[in-house]
C-alpha positions as CSV (number, residue, x, y, z in Angstrom):
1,X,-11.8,-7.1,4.1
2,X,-14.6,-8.2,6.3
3,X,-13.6,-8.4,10.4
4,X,-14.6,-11.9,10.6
5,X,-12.3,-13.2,7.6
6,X,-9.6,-10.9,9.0
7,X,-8.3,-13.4,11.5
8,X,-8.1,-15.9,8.7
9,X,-6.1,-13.7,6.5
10,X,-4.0,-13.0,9.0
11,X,-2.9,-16.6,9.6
12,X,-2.6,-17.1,5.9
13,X,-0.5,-13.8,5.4
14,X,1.8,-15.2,9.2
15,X,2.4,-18.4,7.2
16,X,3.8,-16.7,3.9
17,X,5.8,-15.0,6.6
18,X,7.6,-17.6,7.9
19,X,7.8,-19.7,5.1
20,X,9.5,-17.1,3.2
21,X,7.3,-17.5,0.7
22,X,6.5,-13.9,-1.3
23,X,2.9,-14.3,-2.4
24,X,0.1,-13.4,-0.7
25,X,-2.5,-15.9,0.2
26,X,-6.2,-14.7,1.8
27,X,-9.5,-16.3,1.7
28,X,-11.0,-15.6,0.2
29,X,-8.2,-14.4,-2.1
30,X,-7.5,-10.9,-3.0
31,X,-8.1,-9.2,-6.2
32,X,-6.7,-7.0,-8.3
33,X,-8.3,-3.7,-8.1
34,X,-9.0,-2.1,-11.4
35,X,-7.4,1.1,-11.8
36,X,-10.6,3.2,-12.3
37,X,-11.4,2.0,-8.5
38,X,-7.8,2.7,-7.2
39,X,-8.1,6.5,-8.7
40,X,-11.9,7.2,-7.6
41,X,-10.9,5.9,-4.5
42,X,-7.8,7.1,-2.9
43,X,-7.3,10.8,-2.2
44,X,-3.7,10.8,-3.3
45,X,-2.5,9.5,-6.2
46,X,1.4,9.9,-6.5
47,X,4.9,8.4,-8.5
48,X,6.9,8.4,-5.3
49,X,11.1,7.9,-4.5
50,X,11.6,5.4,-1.8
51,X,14.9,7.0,-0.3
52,X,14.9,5.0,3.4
53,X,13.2,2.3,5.1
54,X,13.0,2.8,8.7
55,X,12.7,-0.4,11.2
56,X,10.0,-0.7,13.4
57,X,10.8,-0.1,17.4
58,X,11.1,-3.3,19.5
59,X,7.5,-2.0,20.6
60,X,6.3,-2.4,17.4
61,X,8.0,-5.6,16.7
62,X,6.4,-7.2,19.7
63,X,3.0,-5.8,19.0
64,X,3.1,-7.4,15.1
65,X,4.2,-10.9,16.9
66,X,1.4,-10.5,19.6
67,X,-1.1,-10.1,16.8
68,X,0.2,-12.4,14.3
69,X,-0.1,-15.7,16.7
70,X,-3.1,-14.5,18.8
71,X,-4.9,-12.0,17.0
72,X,-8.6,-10.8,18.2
73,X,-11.9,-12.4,17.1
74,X,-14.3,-9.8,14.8
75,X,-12.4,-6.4,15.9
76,X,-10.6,-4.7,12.6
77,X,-7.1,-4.4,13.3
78,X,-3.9,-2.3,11.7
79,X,-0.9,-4.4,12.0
80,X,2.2,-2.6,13.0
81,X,5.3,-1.9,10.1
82,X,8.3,-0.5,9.0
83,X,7.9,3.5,7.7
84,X,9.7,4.9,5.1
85,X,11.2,8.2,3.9
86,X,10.3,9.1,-0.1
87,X,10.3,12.0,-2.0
88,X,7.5,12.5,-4.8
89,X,8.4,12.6,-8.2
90,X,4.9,13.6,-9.0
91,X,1.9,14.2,-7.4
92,X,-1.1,13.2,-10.0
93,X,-3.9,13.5,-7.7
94,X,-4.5,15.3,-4.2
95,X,-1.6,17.3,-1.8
96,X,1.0,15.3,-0.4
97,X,0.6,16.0,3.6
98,X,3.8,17.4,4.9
99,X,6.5,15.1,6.9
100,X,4.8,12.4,6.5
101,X,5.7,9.2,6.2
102,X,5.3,6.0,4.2
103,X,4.0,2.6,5.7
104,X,5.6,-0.3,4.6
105,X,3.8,-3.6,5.5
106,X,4.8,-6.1,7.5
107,X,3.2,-8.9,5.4
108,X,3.4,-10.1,1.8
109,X,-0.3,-9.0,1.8
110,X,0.5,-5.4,2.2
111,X,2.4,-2.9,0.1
112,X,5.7,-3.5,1.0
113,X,8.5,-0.9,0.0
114,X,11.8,-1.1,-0.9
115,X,15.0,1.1,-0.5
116,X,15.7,3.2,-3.9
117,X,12.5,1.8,-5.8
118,X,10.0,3.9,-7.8
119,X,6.4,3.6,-7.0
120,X,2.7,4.4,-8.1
121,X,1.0,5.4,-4.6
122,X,-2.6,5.3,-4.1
123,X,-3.5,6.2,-0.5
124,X,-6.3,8.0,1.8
125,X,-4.8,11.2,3.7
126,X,-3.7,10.4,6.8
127,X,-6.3,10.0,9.8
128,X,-4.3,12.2,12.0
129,X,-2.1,15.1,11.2
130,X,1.4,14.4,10.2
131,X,0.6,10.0,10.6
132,X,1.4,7.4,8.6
133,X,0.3,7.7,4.9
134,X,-0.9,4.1,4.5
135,X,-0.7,2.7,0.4
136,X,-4.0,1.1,-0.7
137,X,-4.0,-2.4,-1.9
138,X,-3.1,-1.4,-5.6
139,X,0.3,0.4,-5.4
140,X,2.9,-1.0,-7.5
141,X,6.6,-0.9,-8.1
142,X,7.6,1.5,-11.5
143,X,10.3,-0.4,-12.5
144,X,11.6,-1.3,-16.2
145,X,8.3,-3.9,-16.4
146,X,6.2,-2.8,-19.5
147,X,3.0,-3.9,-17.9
148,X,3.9,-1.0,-14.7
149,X,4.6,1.7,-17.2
150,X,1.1,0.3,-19.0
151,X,-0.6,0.5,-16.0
152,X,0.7,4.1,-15.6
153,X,-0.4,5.1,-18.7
154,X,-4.0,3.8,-17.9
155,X,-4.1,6.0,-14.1
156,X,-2.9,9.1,-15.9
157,X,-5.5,8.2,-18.7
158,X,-8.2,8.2,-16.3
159,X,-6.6,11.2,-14.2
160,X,-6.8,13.5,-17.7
161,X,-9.1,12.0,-20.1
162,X,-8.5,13.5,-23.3
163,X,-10.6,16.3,-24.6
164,X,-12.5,15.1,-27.6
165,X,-12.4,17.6,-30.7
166,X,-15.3,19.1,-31.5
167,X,-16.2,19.3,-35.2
């Protein structure tokens, strides 16, 4: 996302907040990123266990506020949010980094987490040893939905193509 629209997004993303509401709203809006982009692009692909969701410290929380209802002009900015602790069920691309842990956004923009859910990572390694692995735009929920376990079937597809038979 651009710097400049960032600010905009924000506010958008501040006001799904607080409405409750659970769809993200940008602009312009967001789109889904095709699967072939997701796998080319992140440097991990994983099926990951969320087993806890840790809080963010009052630091945190006050540092997500400040940013939310002032936040700077044309400067990219990482907002602040809860981590978790997963367990991989299996890694399909890349090397999980060790003790780290999962960022769970603060915004119905961001990949948020849940306790006990399944979920099809796509993330960069982290920028600093042992940080934050942060999912891409992309990760989804492997639930019982037919359309997730489709969607699996079409990153693992494109992870091991199949090897064509010669004649």
């Amino acid at each position: 996302m651009k710097a400049s629209i960032l600010p905009i997004a924000l506010l958008f993303a501040g006001s799904a907040i607080s409405s409750g509401a659970i769809a993200c709203t940008t602009y312009p809006p967001m789109r889904e990123v095709p699967a072939s982009d997701l796998v080319r692009n992140a440097d991990l692909v994983a099926i990951v266990h969320v087993e806890k969701i840790v809080p963010m410290s009052a630091v945190e929380e006050a540092e997500l506020q400040r940013l939310m209802t002032d936040p700077p002009l044309n400067t990219p900015i990482r907002l602040p949010g809860p981590s978790a602790r997963f367990s991989a069920i299996r890694i399909l691309k890349g090397k999980l980094p060790e003790a780290s842990l999962l960022r769970s956004g603060p915004t119905s923009c961001d990949v948020v987490l849940t306790e006990g859910s399944d979920y099809v990572l796509f993330a960069r390694s982290p920028d600093i040893p042992g940080g934050q692995i942060v999912p891409l735009y992309g990760t989804f929920p492997l639930g019982a939905d037919p359309q997730a376990k489709a969607k699996l079937a079409e990153v693992e597809s494109i992870l091991n193509p199949p090897n064509p038979t010669r004649p």
